[in-house]
N, C-alpha and C positions, 0 to 999 in steps of 0.2 A: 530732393531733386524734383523738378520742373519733371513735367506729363510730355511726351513726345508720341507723333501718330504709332513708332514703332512701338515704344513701348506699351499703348493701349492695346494695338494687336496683338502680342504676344502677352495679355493676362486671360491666363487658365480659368475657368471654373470652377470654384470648391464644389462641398457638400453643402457651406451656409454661404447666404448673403455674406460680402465683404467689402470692406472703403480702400480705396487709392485717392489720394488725396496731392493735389497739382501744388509743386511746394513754389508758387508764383506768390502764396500767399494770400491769395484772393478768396481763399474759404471754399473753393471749388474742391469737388472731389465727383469721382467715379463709382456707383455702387452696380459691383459683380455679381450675378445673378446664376445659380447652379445652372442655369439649364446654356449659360453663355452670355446674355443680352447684356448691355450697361446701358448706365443712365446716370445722366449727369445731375447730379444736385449741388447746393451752394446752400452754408449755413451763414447766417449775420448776427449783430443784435439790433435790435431797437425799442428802443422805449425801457431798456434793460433786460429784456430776454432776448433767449436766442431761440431762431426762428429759422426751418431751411426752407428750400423751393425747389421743387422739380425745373428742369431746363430742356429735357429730351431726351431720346435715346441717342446713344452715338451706333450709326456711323452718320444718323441723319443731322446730327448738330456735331458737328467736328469740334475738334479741340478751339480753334481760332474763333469759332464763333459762340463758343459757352465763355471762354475769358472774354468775350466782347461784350457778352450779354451781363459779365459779373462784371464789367468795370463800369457799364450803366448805369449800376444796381447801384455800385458804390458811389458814382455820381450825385445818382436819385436821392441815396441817404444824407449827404449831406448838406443836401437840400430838404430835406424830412419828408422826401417823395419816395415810395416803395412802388418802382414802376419795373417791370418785367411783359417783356414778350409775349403777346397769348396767340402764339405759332400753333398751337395743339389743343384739343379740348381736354380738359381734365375731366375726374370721376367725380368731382366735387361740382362740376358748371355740368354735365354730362346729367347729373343727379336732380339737379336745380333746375335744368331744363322739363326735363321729364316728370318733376313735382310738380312746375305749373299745369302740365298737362293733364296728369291725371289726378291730382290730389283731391279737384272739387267731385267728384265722383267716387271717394272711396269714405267709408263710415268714421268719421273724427274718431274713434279707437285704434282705428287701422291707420291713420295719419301719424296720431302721435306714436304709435308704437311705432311705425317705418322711420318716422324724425329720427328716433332716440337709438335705434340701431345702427343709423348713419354717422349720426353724431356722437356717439360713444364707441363703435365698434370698428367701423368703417374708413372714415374720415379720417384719423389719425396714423393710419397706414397706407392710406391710398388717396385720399383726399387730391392729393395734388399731382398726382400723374397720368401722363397723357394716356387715353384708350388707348391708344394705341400700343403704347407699350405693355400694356395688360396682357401678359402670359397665365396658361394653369400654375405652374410652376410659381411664378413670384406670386399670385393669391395663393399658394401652398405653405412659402416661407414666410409671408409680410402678414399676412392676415391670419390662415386657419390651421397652422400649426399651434402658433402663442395660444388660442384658444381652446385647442386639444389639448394643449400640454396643463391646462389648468381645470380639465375635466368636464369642460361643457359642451358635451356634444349636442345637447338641442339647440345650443345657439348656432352650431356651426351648421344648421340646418335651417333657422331662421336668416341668417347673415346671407348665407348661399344663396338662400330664392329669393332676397330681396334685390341684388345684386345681381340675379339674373335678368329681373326686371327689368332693368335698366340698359343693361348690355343688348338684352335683345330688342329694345327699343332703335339701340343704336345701329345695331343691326339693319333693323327695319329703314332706318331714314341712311343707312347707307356710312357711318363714321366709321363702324365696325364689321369684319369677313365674318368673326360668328362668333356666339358666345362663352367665354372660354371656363366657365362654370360647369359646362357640360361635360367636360374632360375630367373633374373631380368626382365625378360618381364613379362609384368607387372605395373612393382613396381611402374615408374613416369609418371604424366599426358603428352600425346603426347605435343611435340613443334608446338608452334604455326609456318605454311609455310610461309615460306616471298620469297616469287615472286620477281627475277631483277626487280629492276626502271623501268619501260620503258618507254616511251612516246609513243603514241598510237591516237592521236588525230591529223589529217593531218595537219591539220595549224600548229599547233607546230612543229608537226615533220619539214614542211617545214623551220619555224623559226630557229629549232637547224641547220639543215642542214645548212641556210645561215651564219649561225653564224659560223659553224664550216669551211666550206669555205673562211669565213673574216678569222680565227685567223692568227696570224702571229708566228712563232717560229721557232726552228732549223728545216731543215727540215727532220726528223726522225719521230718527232711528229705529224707537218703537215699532214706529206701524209698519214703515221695510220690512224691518225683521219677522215683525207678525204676516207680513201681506207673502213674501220670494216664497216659502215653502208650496205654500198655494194655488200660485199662477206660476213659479218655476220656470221664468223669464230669467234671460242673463239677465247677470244682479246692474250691471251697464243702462240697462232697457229700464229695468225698474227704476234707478236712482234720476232718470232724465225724464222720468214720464210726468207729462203737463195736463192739469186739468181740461184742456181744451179737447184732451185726447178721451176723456170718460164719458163714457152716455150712461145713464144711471137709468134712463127710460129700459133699454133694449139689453143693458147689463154686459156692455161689450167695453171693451179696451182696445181703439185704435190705434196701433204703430206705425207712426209714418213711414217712409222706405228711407229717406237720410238717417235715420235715429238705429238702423238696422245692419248686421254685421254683411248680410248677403243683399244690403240696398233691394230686398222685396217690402213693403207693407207688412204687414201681420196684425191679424184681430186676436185680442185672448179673452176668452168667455169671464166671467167673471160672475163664479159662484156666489149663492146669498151671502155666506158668511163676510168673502170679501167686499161684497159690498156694504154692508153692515161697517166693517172696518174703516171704506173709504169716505162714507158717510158721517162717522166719528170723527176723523182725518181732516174732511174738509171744516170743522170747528176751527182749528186748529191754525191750517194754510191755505184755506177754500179761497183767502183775499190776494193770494198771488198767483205765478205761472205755474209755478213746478210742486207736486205735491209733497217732497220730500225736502223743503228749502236747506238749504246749511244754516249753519249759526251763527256767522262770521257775515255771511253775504245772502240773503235775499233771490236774490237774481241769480243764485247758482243752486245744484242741487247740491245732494250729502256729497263728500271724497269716495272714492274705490275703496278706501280703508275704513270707512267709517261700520261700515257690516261685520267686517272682518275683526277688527276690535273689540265689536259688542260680544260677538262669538266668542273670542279667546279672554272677557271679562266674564262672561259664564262657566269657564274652564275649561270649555272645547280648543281643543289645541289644533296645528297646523296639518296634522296627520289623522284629526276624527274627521273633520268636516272645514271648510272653504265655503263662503257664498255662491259660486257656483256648481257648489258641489249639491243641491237641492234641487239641480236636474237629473244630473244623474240617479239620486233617490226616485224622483219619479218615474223616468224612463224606466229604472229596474222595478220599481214593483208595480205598475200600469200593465207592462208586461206581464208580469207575473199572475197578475191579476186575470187577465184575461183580455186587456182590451186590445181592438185593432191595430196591427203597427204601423201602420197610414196614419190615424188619428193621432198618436203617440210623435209620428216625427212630425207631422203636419204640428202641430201644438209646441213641438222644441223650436218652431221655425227651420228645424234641418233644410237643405235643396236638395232633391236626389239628383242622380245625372242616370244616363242613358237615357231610350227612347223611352221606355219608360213615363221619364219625367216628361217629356213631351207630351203624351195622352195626357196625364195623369194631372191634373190641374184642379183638381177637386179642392176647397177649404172644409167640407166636412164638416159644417158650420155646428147643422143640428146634433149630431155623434159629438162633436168635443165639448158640447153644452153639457150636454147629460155626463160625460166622461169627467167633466172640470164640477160638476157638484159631486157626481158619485164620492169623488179624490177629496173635496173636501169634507167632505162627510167620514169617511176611511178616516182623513188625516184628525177631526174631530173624537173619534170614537180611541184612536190611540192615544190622544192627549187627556183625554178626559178617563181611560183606563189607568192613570197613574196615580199614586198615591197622593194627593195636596201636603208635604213634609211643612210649609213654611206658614198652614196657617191663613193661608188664603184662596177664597172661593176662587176653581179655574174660569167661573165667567160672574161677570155683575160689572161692576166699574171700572172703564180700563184707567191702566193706574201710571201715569207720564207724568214729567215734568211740564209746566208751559215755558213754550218758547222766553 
């Protein structure tokens, strides 16, 4: 049976989302929303798949004018034009707007991870419907329940704030009364933290070290491996870093603020040994941009995976240690050690907040000089405490493949 204004009025709210579907035939149908709202959508095919669209909420698109807006459609198609209405802003043009806006300001890590949470997470549930219609409730059922229900509560914690971005932009420029993300705190049991791998225990750590001085490989991989322990830079910072950034005079490593999670600069001292390394290194790739080139292309550095593989070809698994988990080992035993904790997050690139951070604007240049050879030197003295099992001296020639 044909949708009539009565009969829209009088459908109930369940517990779930549910479809009424207008038996005109036109592929229209009503989706009922626990907390009451509807929204008219319309499914078609084209090109051989089927494919729906949001149309609006009702009461504000009535019946009369969603069949107007589907006989269009139907029109459109077969003319091989998918033309539809944009009466409303979607969360998908909502999202698109607000990328251009802030995208060139935010660290190409933080770009493609925000991409790929929309596009994978996001967009498929909400992509096409008007803010407007964006209730706590329907992001409770369309979105962050399916994703509870399959045990990933850090996403729904990543999804949430990305999502809030946006809405409180809308906010801002006036599309939306406020953002309705804020209404779900609350609603899901915290995620349990999971801490990088780290290895923390000195013998071993010496152990990885000896091991990671045997591996053999291109040498892009190699000197990575050999160099993150040492300067304990996101392994991100490491794999993009460009010879133009090395001063070998003054023994510094400058990071520009684009290449940065918290878009500040950062300088990282660069103990003898490391530069001993980088030195070796530039044989190697001194003739290009990036000191870590890939294999494949030149003009790129190594993959995010390329660390992490070398590691779990050594037998380190996903629960001893992670590439970035060679922060966390410093940060716990620099501590331990005794040094300043200024110097220590000043060197992680951490940002504090409060006023604090305001005074506090020191880089502590000359302290993390001394602090970043002491740490090589430590980091030396455990690698070199380990037994040599395979037969070869832990220092003399380093031992790579060439590109």
């Amino acid at each position: 049976m044909s949708l009539t204004d009565l009969k829209i009025r009088s459908l109930k709210a369940q517990a779930k989302i549910y479809k009424v579907f207008d038996g005109s035939g036109r592929g229209l149908y009503l989706e009922v929303f626990p907390n009451g709202s509807k929204l008219w959508r319309v499914k078609f095919r084209t090109g051989g798949q089927e494919k729906r669209k949001a149309l609006g909420a009702w009461p504000d698109v009535s019946l009369r004018q969603a069949r107007e807006t589907v006989d269009a459609l139907r029109v459109g198609l077969r003319n091989g034009v998918i033309q539809l209405p944009k009466t409303e802003l979607t969360v998908e043009a909502l999202f698109q707007e607000w990328k251009t806006k802030f995208f060139p300001s935010l660290a190409p890590a933080t770009v493609k991870k925000c991409s790929l949470l929309y596009g994978k997470h996001i967009f498929p549930s909400l992509g096409e419907l008007p803010v407007g219609s964006i209730t706590p409730v329907l992001l409770l059922e369309r979105l962050f329940r399916p994703i509870e229900q399959r045990g990933h509560l850090d996403l729904i914690k990543a999804v949430k704030s990305k999502l809030s971005q946006i809405f409180r932009y809308a906010v801002a420029t006036g599309r939306m009364e406020r953002d309705p993300t804020q209404d779900l705190n609350g609603a899901f049991p915290p995620a349990v933290v999971r801490h990088m791998p780290a290895i923390l225990d000195k013998p071993r750590i010496g152990r990885l070290l000896s091991d990671i001085f045997h591996y053999q490989g291109q040498p892009s991989t190699v000197f990575a491996l050999r160099i993150l322990p040492y300067v304990f830079t996101r392994p991100g910072e490491l794999r993009n870093a460009e010879w133009s950034e090395i001063n070998f005079e003054d023994c510094l490593w400058r990071i520009p603020s684009k290449k940065m999670k918290m878009r500040a600069g950062h300088t990282v001292p660069l103990a003898s040994q490391v530069a001993e390394q980088l030195a070796e290194l530039r044989k190697f790739t001194g003739g290009g941009r990036y000191l870590f080139p890939g294999v494949r292309s030149k003009d790129k550095p190594i993959s995010d995976v390329t660390l992490t593989a070398a590691l779990r070809y050594l037998g380190y698994s996903s629960d001893e240690i992670v590439p970035h988990g060679f922060r966390s080992m410093a940060s716990t035993l620099l501590n331990e050690l005794g040094y300043n904790p200024d110097w220590i997050e000043k060197q992680l690139a951490h940002v504090s907040g409060g006023v604090r951070a305001v005074y506090n604007r020191s880089e502590y240049l000359p302290e993390r000089r001394r602090m970043m050879q002491e740490w090589a030197d430590f980091l030396d003295g455990l690698k070199n405490g380990v037994t040599c099992q395979r037969g070869q001296a832990l220092s003399g020639p380093l031992s790579v493949n060439p590109a």
